[in-house]
One Martini backbone bead per residue (centre of mass of N, CA, C, O) as a GRO file, in nm:
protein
   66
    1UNK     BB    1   2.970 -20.725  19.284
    2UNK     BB    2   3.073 -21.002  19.131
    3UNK     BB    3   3.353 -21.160  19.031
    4UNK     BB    4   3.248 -21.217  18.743
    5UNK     BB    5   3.247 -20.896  18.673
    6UNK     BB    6   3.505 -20.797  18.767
    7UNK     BB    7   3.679 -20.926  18.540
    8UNK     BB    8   3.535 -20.822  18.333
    9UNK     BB    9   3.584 -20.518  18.374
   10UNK     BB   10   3.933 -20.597  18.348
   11UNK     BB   11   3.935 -20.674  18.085
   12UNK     BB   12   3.795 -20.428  17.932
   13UNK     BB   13   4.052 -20.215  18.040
   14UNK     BB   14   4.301 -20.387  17.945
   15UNK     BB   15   4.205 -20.368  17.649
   16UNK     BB   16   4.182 -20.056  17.644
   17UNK     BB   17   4.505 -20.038  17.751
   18UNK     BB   18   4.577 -20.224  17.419
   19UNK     BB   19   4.556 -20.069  17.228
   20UNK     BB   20   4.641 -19.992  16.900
   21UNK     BB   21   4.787 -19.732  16.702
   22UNK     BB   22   4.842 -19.586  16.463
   23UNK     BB   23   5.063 -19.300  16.354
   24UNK     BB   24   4.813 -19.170  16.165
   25UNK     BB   25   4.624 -19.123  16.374
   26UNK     BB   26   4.757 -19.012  16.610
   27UNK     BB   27   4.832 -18.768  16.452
   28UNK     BB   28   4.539 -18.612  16.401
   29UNK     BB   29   4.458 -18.636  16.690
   30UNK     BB   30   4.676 -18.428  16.756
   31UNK     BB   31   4.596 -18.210  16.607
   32UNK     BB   32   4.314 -18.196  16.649
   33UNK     BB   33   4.422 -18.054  16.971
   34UNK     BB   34   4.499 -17.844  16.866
   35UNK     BB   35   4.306 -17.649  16.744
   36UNK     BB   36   4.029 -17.730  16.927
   37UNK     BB   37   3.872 -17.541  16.661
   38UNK     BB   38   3.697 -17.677  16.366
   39UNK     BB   39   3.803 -17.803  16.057
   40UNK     BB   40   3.762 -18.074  15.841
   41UNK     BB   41   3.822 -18.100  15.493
   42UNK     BB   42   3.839 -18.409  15.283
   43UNK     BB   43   3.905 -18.619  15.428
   44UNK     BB   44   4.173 -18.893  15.339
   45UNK     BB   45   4.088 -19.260  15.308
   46UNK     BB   46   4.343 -19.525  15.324
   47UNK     BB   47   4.313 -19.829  15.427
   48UNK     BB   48   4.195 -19.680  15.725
   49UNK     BB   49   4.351 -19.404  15.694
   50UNK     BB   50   4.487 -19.109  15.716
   51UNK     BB   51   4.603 -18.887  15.483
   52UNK     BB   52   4.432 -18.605  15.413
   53UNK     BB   53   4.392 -18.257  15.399
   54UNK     BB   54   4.292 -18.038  15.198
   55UNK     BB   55   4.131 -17.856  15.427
   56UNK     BB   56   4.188 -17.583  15.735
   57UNK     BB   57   3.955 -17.431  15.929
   58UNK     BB   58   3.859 -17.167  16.088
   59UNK     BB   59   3.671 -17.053  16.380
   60UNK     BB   60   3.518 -16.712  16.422
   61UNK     BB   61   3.435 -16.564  16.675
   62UNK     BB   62   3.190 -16.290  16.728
   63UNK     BB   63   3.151 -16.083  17.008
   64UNK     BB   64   2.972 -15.892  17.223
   65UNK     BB   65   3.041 -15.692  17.362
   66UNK     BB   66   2.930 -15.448  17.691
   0.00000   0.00000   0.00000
């Protein structure tokens, strides 16, 4: 790799630990951590931000023991 590509992928990297993240995304991405896994049915967004989910359910499987 020559300098000039060694720079632009530093520039990427710097760009992508730069982005700023609204507080209400912050909030959704961090819900969605905790749930794990699930559904999250009717999400409301407004101006480009998540407003609501109007419901919010869990699959749960059922595996059969041997």
């Amino acid at each position: 790799m020559n300098k000039l590509e060694e720079k632009k992928q530093d520039a990427e990297v710097l760009a992508y630990k730069l982005i700023r993240l609204h507080p209400f995304w912050y909030s959704f991405i961090k819900y969605c951590e905790a749930i794990k896994n699930g559904e999250i049915e009717r999400l409301k967004i407004q101006d480009g931000l998540p407003m609501l989910a109007e419901e919010v359910k869990k699959k749960i499987k059922f595996v059969k023991k041997e």
